[in-house]
Structures are given as C-alpha cells and as structure tokens.
NUDOPA-523728 format. One line per 2 residues: number of its first residue (from 1); their letters; for each residue x, y, z of N, C-alpha, C, CB. Coordinates in nm, 3 decimals. Glycine has a CB too. Example, Ala and Ser with C-alpha at 12.3 -4.5 7.8 and 13.67 -1.06 7.14 Angstrom:
BEGIN
1) as) 1.319/-0.569/0.780/1.230/-0.450/0.780/1.320/-0.330/0.780/1.131/-0.447/0.905 ~ 1.285/-0.225/0.708/1.367/-0.106/0.714/1.290/0.003/0.787/1.408/-0.060/0.572
//
This chain:
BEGIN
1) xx) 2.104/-1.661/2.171/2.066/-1.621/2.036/2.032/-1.747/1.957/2.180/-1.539/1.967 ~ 1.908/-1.750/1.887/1.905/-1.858/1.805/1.973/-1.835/1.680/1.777/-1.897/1.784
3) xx) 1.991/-1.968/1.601/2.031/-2.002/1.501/1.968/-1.986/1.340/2.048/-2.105/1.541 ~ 1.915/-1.868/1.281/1.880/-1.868/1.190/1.928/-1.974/1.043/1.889/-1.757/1.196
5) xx) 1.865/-1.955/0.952/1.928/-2.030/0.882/1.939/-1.918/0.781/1.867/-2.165/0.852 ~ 2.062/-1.858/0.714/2.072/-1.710/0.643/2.146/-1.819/0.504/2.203/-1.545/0.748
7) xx) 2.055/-1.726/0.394/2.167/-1.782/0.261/2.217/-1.620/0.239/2.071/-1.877/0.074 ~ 2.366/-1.706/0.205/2.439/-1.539/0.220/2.494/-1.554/0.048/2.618/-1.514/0.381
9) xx) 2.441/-1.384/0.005/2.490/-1.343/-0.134/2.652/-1.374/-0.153/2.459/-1.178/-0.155 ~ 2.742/-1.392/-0.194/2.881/-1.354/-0.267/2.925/-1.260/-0.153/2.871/-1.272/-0.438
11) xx) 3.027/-1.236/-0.166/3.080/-1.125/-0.057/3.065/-0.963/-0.170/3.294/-1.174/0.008 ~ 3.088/-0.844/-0.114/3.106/-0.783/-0.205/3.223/-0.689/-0.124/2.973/-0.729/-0.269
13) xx) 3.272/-0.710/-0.231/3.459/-0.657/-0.193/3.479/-0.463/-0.285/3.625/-0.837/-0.328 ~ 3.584/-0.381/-0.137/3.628/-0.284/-0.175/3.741/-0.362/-0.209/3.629/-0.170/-0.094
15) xx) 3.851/-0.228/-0.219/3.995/-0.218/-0.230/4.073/-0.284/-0.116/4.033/-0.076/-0.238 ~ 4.124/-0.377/-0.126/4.177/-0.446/0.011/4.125/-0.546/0.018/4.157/-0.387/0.137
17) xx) 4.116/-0.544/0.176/4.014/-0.667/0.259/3.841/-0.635/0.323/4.109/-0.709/0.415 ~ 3.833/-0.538/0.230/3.704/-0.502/0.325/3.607/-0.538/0.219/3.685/-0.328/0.389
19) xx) 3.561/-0.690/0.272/3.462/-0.722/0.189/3.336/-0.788/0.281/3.524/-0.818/0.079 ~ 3.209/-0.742/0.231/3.095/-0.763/0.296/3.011/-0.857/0.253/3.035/-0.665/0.303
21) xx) 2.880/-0.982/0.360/2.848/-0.974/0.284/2.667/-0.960/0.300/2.921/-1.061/0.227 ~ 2.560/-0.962/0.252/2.490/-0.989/0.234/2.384/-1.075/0.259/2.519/-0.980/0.193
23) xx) 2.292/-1.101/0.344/2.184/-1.254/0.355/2.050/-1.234/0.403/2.238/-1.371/0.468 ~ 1.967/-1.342/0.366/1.836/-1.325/0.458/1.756/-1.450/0.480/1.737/-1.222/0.395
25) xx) 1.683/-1.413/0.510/1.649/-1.596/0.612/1.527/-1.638/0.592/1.650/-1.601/0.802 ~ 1.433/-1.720/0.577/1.327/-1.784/0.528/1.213/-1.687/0.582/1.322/-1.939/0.574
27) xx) 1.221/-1.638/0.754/1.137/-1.554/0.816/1.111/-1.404/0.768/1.181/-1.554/0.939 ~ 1.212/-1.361/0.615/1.227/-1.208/0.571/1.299/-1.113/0.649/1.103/-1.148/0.560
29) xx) 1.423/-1.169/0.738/1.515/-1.100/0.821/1.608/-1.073/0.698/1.580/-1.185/0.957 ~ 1.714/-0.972/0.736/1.838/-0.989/0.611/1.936/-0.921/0.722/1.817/-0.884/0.420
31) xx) 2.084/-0.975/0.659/2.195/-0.965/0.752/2.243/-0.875/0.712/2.283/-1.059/0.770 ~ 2.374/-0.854/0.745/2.498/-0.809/0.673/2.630/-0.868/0.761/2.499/-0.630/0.662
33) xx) 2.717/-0.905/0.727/2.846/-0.928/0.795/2.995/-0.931/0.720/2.827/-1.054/0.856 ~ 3.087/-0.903/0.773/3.232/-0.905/0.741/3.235/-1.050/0.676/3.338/-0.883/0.881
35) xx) 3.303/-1.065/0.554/3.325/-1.208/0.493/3.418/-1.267/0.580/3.382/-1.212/0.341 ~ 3.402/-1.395/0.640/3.475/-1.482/0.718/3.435/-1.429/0.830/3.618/-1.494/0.699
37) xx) 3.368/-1.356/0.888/3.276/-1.367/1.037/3.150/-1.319/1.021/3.333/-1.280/1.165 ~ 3.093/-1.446/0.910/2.929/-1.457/0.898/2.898/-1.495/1.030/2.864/-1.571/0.784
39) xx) 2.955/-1.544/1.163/2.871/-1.573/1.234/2.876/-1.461/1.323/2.880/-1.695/1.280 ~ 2.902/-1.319/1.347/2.889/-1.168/1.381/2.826/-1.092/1.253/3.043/-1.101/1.421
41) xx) 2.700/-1.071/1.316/2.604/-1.055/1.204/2.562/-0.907/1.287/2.468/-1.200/1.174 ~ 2.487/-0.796/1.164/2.391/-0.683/1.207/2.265/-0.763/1.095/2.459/-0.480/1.164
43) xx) 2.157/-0.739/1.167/2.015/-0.800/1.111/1.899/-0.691/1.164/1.981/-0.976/1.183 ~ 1.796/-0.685/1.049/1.709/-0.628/1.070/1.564/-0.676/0.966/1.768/-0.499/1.065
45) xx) 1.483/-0.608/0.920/1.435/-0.652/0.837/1.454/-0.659/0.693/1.364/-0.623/0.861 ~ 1.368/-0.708/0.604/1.416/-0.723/0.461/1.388/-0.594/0.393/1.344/-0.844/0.382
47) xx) 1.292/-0.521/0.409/1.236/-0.377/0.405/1.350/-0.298/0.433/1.116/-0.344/0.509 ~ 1.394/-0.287/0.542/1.535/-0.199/0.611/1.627/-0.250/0.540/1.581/-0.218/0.777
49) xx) 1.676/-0.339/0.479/1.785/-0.362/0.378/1.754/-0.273/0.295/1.801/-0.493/0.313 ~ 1.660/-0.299/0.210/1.583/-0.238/0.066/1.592/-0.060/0.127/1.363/-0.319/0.034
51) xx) 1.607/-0.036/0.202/1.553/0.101/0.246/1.700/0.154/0.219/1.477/0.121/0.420 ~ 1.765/0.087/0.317/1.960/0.108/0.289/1.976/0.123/0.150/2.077/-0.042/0.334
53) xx) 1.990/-0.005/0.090/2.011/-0.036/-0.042/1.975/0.113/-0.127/1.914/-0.173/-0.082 ~ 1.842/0.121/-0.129/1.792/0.277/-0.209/1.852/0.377/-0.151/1.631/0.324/-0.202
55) xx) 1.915/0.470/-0.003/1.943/0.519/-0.017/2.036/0.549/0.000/1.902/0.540/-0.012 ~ 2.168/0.433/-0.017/2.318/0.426/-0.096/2.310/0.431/-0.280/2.399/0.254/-0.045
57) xx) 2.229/0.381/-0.324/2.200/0.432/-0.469/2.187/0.539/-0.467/2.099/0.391/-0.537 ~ 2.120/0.607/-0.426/2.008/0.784/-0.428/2.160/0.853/-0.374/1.806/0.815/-0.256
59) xx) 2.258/0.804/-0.290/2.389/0.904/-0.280/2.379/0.962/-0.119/2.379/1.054/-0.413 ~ 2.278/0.957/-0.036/2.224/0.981/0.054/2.372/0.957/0.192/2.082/0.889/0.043
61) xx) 2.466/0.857/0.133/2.572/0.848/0.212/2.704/0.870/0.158/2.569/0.737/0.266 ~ 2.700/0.961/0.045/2.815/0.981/-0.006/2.934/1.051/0.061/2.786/1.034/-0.105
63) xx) 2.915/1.109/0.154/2.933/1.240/0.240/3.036/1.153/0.361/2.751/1.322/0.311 ~ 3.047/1.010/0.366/3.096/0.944/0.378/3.242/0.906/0.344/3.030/0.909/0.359
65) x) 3.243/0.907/0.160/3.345/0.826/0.146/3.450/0.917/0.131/3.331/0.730/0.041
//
C-alpha cells in the first residue's frame, strides 16, 4: 500500500471513546478512521464522502441509531 499524504480534520467524538476522524489527500481521495489508528483507514473518493455526508444529514441512516 502506498503512503498517501492525508490532512486529517479534528476527530469528531460520540459519548465515550468513539471518536472519528475525517481526511483527504492532494489526489481528491478522503478517509475516515478511528482517532489514534489514522494509519487503518476506509478511503474512497471525495464525491463518496460528500454523498455519505448528505445522506447522514437527509436522516437516510437514522434507522441505525
């Protein structure tokens, strides 16, 4: 696996320890990973973030919590 170079957002923290975080990389990849094992990453594109992102706003995974 190569070595991207990811700038990662702030973590963003539930209740507890479950805090996530956020990144994306000069090429328009974006991550996500557990805070303190940024280097076990899920990656896809920057579009597919944005796609997530809208439809956790829109409620689309509420059914979830």
């Amino acid at each position: 696996m190569n070595n991207p170079t990811i700038t990662w957002e702030e973590p963003f923290c539930g209740e507890g320890n479950s805090c996530f975080r956020l990144g994306t990389d000069p090429q328009g990849n974006a991550y996500i990973a557990i805070a303190g094992a940024e280097h076990t990453y899920l990656t896809d594109s920057h579009e597919a973030l944005r796609a997530l992102i809208l439809d956790i706003k829109a409620g689309k995974v509420d059914h979830l919590l």
